[in-house]
N, C-alpha and C positions, 0 to 999 in steps of 0.2 A: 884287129878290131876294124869291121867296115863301120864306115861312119858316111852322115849324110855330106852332099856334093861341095856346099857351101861352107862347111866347119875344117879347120885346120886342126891334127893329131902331133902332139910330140909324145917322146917315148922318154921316163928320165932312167928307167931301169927295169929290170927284167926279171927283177928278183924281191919282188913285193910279199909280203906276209897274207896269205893269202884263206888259211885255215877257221878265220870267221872275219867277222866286218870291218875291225877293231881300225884299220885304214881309213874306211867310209861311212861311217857314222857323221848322219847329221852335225853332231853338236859340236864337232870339231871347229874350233872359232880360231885359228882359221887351218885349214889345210895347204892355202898357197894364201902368200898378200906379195904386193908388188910395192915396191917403195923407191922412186923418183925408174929410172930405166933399168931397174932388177928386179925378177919374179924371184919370190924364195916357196921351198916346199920343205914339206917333212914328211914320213913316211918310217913302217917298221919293216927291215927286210926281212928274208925268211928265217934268220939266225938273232931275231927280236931286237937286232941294232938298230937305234934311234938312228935316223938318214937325216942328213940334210942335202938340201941340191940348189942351187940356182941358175937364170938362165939373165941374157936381155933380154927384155919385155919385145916379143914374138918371133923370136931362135927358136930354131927345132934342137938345137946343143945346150946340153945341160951340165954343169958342173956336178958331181957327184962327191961327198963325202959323209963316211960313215963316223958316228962321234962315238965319242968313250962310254956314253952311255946306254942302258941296255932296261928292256921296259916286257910285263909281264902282257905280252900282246895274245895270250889267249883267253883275256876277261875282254871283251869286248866294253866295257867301256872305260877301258886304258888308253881312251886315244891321246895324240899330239896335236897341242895347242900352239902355234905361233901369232906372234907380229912384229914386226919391226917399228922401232919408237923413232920421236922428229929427229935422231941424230946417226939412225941407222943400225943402228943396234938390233939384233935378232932377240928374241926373247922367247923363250921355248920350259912349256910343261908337260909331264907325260906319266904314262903309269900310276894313272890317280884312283882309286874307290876307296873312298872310306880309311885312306892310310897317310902316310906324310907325307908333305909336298917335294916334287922331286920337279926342282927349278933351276936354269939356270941363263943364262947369254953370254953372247957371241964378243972374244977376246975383243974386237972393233970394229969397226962401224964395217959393214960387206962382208965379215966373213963367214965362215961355215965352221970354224972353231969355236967348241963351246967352253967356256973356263967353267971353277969346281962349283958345285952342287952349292946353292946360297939359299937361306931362309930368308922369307918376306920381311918378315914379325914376329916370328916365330908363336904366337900366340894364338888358338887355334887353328894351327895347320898340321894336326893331326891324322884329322878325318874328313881329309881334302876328295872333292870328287867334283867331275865337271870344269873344271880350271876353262876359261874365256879371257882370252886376250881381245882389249877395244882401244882402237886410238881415237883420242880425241882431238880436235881441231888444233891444237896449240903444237901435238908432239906427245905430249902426254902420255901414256898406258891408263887402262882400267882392268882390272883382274876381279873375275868375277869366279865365284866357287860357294857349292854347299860344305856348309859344317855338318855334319851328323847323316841318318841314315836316310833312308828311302820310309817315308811315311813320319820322320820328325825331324828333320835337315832345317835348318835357318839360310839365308842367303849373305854372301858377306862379299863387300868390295873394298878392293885394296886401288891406291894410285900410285903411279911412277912420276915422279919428278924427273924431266929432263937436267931443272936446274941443279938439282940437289942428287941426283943421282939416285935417291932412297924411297920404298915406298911406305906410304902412311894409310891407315886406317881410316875409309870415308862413310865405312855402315860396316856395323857387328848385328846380321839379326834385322835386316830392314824389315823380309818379311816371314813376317813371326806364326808359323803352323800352331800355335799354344799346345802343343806335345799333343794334339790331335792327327797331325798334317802335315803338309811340306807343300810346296810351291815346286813345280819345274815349269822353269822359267827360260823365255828367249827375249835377246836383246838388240837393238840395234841403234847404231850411234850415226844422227843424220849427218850431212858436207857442215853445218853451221855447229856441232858438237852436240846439241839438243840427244839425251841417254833414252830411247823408247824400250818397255818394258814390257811382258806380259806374261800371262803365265795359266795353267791349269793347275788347282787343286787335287791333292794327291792323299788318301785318309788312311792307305795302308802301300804297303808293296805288291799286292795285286793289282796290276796296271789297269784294267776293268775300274778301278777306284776313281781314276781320273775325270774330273765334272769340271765345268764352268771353265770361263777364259778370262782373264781379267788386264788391267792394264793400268800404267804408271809411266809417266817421263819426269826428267831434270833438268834444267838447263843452266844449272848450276856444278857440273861434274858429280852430281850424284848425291851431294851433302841434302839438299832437300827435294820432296817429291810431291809433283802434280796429277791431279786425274785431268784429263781429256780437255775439258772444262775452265782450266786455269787453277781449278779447286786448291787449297793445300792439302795433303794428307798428315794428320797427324801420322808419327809412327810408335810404334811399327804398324805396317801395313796386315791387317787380320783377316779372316773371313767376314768378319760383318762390316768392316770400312772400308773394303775393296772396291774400285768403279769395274762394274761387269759388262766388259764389252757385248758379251751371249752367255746366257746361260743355259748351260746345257750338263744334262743328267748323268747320274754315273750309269755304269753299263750300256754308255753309247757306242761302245770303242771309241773313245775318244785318246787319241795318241798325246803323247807329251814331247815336249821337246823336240817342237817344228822349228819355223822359222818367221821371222817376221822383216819387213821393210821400211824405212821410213825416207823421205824426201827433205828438201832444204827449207822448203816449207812446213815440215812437219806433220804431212800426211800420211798416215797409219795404216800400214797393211800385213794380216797376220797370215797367212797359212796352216791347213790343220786336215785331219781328217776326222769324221765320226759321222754316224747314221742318226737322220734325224727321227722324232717319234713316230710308230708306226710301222715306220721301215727295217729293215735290215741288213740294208746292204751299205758298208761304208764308203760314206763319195768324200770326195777333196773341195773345200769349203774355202772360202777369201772373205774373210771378215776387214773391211776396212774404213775407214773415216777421211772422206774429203771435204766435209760440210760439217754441219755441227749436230752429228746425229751417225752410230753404227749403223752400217751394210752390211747384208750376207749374201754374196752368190755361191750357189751350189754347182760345182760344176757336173754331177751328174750324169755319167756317163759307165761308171763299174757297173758292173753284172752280179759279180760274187760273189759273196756271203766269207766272213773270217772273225776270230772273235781273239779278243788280245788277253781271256782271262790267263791270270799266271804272272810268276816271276821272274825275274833274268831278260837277257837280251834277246826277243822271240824273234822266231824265221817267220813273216809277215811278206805275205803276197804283194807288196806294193812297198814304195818304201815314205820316210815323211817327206812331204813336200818341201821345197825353197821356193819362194817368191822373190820377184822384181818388180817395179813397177815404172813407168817416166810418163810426162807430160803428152798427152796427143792432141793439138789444137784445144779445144775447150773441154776436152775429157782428161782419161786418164787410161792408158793401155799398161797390161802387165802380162806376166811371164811365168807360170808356175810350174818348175822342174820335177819331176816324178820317176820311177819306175815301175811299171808293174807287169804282173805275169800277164794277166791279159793280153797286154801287147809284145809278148815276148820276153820279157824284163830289160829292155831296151833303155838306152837316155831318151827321154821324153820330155816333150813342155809342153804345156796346155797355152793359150796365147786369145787375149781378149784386147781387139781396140779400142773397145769404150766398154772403159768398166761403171754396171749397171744394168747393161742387157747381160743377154746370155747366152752372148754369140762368143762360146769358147772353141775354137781349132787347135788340133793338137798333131802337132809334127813329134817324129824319133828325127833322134841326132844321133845314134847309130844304127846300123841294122841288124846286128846280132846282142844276144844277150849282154848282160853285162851281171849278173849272177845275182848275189842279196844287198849289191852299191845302194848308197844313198847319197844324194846330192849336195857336193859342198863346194863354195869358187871364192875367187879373190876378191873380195869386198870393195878392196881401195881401189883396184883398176877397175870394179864397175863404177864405182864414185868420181873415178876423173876420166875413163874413154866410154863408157857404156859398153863394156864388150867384156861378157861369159867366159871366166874363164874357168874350166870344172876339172878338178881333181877325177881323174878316172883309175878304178880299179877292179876285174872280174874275181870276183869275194864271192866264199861261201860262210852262211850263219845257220849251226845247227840250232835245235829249238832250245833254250832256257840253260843259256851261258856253253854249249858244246862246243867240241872243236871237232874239225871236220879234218882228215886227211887229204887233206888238197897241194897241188906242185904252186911252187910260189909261181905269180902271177905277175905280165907287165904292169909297172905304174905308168900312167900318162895324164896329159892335161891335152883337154880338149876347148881349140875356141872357138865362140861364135858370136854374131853379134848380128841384133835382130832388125827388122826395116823398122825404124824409127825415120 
């Protein structure tokens, strides 16, 4: 992997699952977190064994070990969810669509041993899909997962107790599709624990379905929910008591399951793609709030025409974005990570110093492809150094759930970290 002059590469193995994305899927919450001077990763090698690895926080050496368990990694959205909780503990889900929860953490606090398969609750974790691990300010876990299918899925959040060891039921069903719909939804939990939510409307499992973006925070660990505003929501949250950050149509291609940001202050920034009316061609969009009123910049710069009608996990010329954002003197500069064929399908960021205008520059942070990747890094080490760090892996996704005969691929983490 050439990579640009300024970005550091480590290698953790050689032997990555390579045959569709199931490694590098956005929604992977998280693919690396760092927790006090240890980064941890997970990964499926090419013999479908659940990897763990960890390093010191910026070691090119990585500790490597494979666990007992084994995950069906050619459904591409079987990915592995980690975090480590305030007492050090690994916490790790995988192998999830629509089937039972397959959970479990690490014998003690550092290790890369996982003990036996444990239920949450046992009590809808049937038709477990999407599994998100979030820490909260205290130590805490937040476990966030759909109940049900694609077009009538509920959303449901589980907590860990550090003190109690045990997790409890904080929402069955917050936000309620009324058997028309489903929410896919992204999350993010600011440095003060404040839970930012958002989401597109989803009316069938043709991804074309996807419309509107909506949004919700707590600052209560999740038990009760705000609009933007201060508002309360009653719940559950529906389509018609939703606060809509944009609305926007179905058949925009609009993608599900980006990424969103949020700051210590509480400023809102989502990430997304879709073509606005008129046009046709899908550009990468930052819908954000630092006053008291939604922003759209369009970043604006594709050429290409692509259409997401269809089901399953699609080979998509470009992949979803991830955003960052931090303070720049009396603005607000951010970061928004990409690949696309355009540019060779390279790691990419787009990069704006005062968000508002629409002076977006966009650097590759390598210079050779990197295949159908989508961008995912270690949340906590941007929350305490400000410095990128991105799960990388050359992945191929054939179109609508396929597996691709590919040689398993380096895994590596790449970092960087921007003039701030």
């Amino acid at each position: 992997m050439c990579i640009a002059q300024e970005t550091k590469l480590s290698t953790i193995a050689s032997n990555g699952w390579a045959n569709n994305s199931v490694n590098t899927v956005i929604f992977r919450k998280n693919s690396l977190v760092t927790f006090k001077s240890m980064q941890y990763a997970a990964y499926y090698d090419n013999e479908q064994n659940v990897v763990l690895a960890k390093r010191k926080t910026g070691s090119l050496r990585w500790t490597v070990q494979a666990s007992a368990y084994k995950g069906d990694a050619s459904d591409a959205h079987k990915s592995i969810s980690i975090m480590v909780d305030g007492n050090g503990f690994i916490h790790i889900a995988w192998g999830q669509h629509n089937n039972n929860l397959n959970y479990a953490r690490s014998v003690s606090a550092g290790s890369l041993t996982l003990g036996n398969k444990q239920v949450m609750l046992s009590a809808k974790e049937n038709k477990v899909s999407y599994p998100e691990f979030y820490k909260l300010a205290n130590g805490d876990l937040l476990f966030f997962y759909r109940d049900g299918g694609s077009g009538n899925g509920n959303l449901m959040i589980n907590r860990y107790s550090l003190h109690t060891q045990r997790w409890t039921r904080v929402q069955d069903g917050m936000i309620d599709g009324e058997g028309e719909r489903n929410a896919y939804w992204q999350v993010a939990v600011d440095q003060v624990g404040t839970i930012h939510l958002s989401w597109v409307w989803r009316e069938s499992p043709d991804v074309a379905s996807n419309h509107d973006l909506c949004y919700a925070k707590s600052t209560d660990g999740g038990l009760t929910w705000l609009k933007s505003t201060g508002e309360k929501y009653p719940l559950p949250i529906t389509e018609a008591n939703a606060e809509y950050a944009l609305r926007i149509p179905q058949k925009s291609e609009l993608i599900n399951q980006t990424s969103m940001f949020a700051d210590a202050k509480g400023n809102v920034f989502i990430a997304g793609y879709w073509h606005d009316a008129n046009e046709s061609v899908p550009q990468y969009h930052l819908v954000f709030k630092t006053g008291d009123r939604w922003k759209v910049s369009n970043l604006n710069f594709r050429k290409t025409t692509f259409s997401l009608s269809g089901t399953g996990t699609k080979r998509i010329p470009i992949s979803r974005p991830q955003i960052v954002a931090w303070p720049n003197g009396t603005h607000y500069a951010a970061g928004m990570l990409f690949r696309d064929a355009e540019r060779g399908s390279k790691v990419s960021i787009a990069l704006n110093d005062e968000l508002g205008s629409e002076n977006w520059t966009i650097k590759d942070l390598t210079e050779t492809s990197i295949g159908e990747w989508e961008p995912t890094y270690d949340t906590e080490l941007w929350k305490t150094k400000k410095m990128l760090s991105l799960f990388l892996q050359n992945v191929t996704q054939i179109d609508g759930e396929g597996k691709a005969d590919q040689a398993p691929t380096k895994v590596q983490v790449l970092d960087w970290k921007p003039n701030q």
